[in-house]
N, C-alpha and C positions, 0 to 999 in steps of 0.2 A: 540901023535901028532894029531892034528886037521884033519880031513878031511877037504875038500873041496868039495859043493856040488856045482849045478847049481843056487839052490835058494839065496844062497849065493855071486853070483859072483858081482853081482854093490854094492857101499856103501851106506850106508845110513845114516840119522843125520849128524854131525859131519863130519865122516868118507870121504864124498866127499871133504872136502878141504884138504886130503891127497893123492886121487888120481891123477894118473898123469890125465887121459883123463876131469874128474870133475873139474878139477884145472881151465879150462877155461870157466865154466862157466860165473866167475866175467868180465873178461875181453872183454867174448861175451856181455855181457850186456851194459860195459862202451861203446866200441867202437860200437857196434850196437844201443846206443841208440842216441851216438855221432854222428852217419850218418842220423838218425832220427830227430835230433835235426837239424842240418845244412840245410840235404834238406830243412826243415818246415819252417828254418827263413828267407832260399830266395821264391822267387816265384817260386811256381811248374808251369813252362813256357819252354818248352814244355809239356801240358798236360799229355798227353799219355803216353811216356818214362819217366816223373818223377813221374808218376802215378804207374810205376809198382816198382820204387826207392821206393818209400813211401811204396807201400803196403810189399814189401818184409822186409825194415827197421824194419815197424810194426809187421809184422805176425814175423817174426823172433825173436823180442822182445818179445813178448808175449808166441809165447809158448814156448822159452828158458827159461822162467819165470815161466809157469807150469812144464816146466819139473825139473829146480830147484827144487823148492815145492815138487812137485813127488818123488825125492831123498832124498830132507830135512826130510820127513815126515817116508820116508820107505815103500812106495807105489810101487817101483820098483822089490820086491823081486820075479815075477814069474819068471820061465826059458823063457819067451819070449824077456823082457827085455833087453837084453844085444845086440839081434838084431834088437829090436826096436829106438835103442839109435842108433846103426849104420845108421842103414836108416834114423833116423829123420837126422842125421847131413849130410851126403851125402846131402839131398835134400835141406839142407842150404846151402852150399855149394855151389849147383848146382843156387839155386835162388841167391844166395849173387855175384855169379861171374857174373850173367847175368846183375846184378844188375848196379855191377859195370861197367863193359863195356859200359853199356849207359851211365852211369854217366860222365864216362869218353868222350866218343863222345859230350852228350853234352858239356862239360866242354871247351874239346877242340874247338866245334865251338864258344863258346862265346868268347875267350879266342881271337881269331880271328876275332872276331867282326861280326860273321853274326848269326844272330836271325832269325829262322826258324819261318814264320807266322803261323796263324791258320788253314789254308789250308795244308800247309807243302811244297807248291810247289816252292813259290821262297823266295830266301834267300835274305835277307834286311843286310846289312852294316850296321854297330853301330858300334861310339869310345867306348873305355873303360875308360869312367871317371864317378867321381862322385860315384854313387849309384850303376852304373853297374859294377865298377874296384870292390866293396865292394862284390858283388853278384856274383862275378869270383871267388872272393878269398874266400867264404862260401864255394864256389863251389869244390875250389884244394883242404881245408881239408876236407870237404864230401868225394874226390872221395879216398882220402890217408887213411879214416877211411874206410873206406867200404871195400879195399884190404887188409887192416888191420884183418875187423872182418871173412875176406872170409877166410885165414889165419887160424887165430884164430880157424876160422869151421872145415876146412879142416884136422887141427892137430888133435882136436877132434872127426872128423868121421873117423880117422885112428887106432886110440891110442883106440877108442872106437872099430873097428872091428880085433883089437888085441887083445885086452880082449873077446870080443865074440868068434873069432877061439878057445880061451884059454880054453873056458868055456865046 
């Protein structure tokens, strides 16, 4: 019978698209790059709150991408590992729900019709047609991917700090 050591505990090559917690890396990727993609094709209008959309879509993107790699390659075998994967996905988690949240407020004030100026102080009244009904509705799939990929995170930094207690 095999032992089990600590160096052993994440998979590598291969091995990650039979784990349960690894399993979701694809999925993180489609639907986090789908929230990436939607924010970018409306106008990031409100600045600031679709500014912190984007950067999280992105930073989330990207080093779910290294840490793929990381695992593809067989990079992850120290014993630190297994709770470094925990905390990276908590902190997704944590950025992806914040993310969401604004997404959603904005969402719902355009949805309503009022466009927060550059000031931020008074709210301006706008129908929903044309180009803006099309920029609502980028906006309802962005915010259903983004609760999606936060999901997605969250099964991940669980199922990853199961394997880590395990370890």
């Amino acid at each position: 019978m095999a032992s089990t050591t600590s160096g052993d505990v994440l998979p590598t090559g291969g091995g990650i698209f039979t784990s349960i917690p690894d399993l979701f890396f694809i999925p993180e990727f489609v639907f986090g790059g789908l929230v990436w993609i939607l924010v970018a094709s409306t106008r990031v209008y409100p600045d600031h709150p679709l500014g912190w959309v984007m950067f999280v879509s992105v930073f989330c993107f990207v080093f779910t991408t290294l840490w793929f790699f990381l695992f593809l390659c067989g990079a992850n075998q120290s014993s630190v590992w297994p709770a470094l994967d925990t905390f990276y996905h908590f902190l997704a988690v944590v950025f992806y729900l914040s993310a969401s949240v604004v997404l959603a407020y904005i969402t719902v004030l355009k949805g309503w019709g009022i466009t927060i100026n550059s000031s931020g102080a008074t709210p301006v009244i706008a129908s929903l047609t044309g180009e803006r009904l099309k920029i609502y509705r980028l906006d309802i799939a962005a915010v259903v991917m983004s609760y999606v990929a936060t999901l997605l995170y969250f099964l991940h930094a669980i199922f990853s700090a199961i394997r880590w207690k395990r370890a």
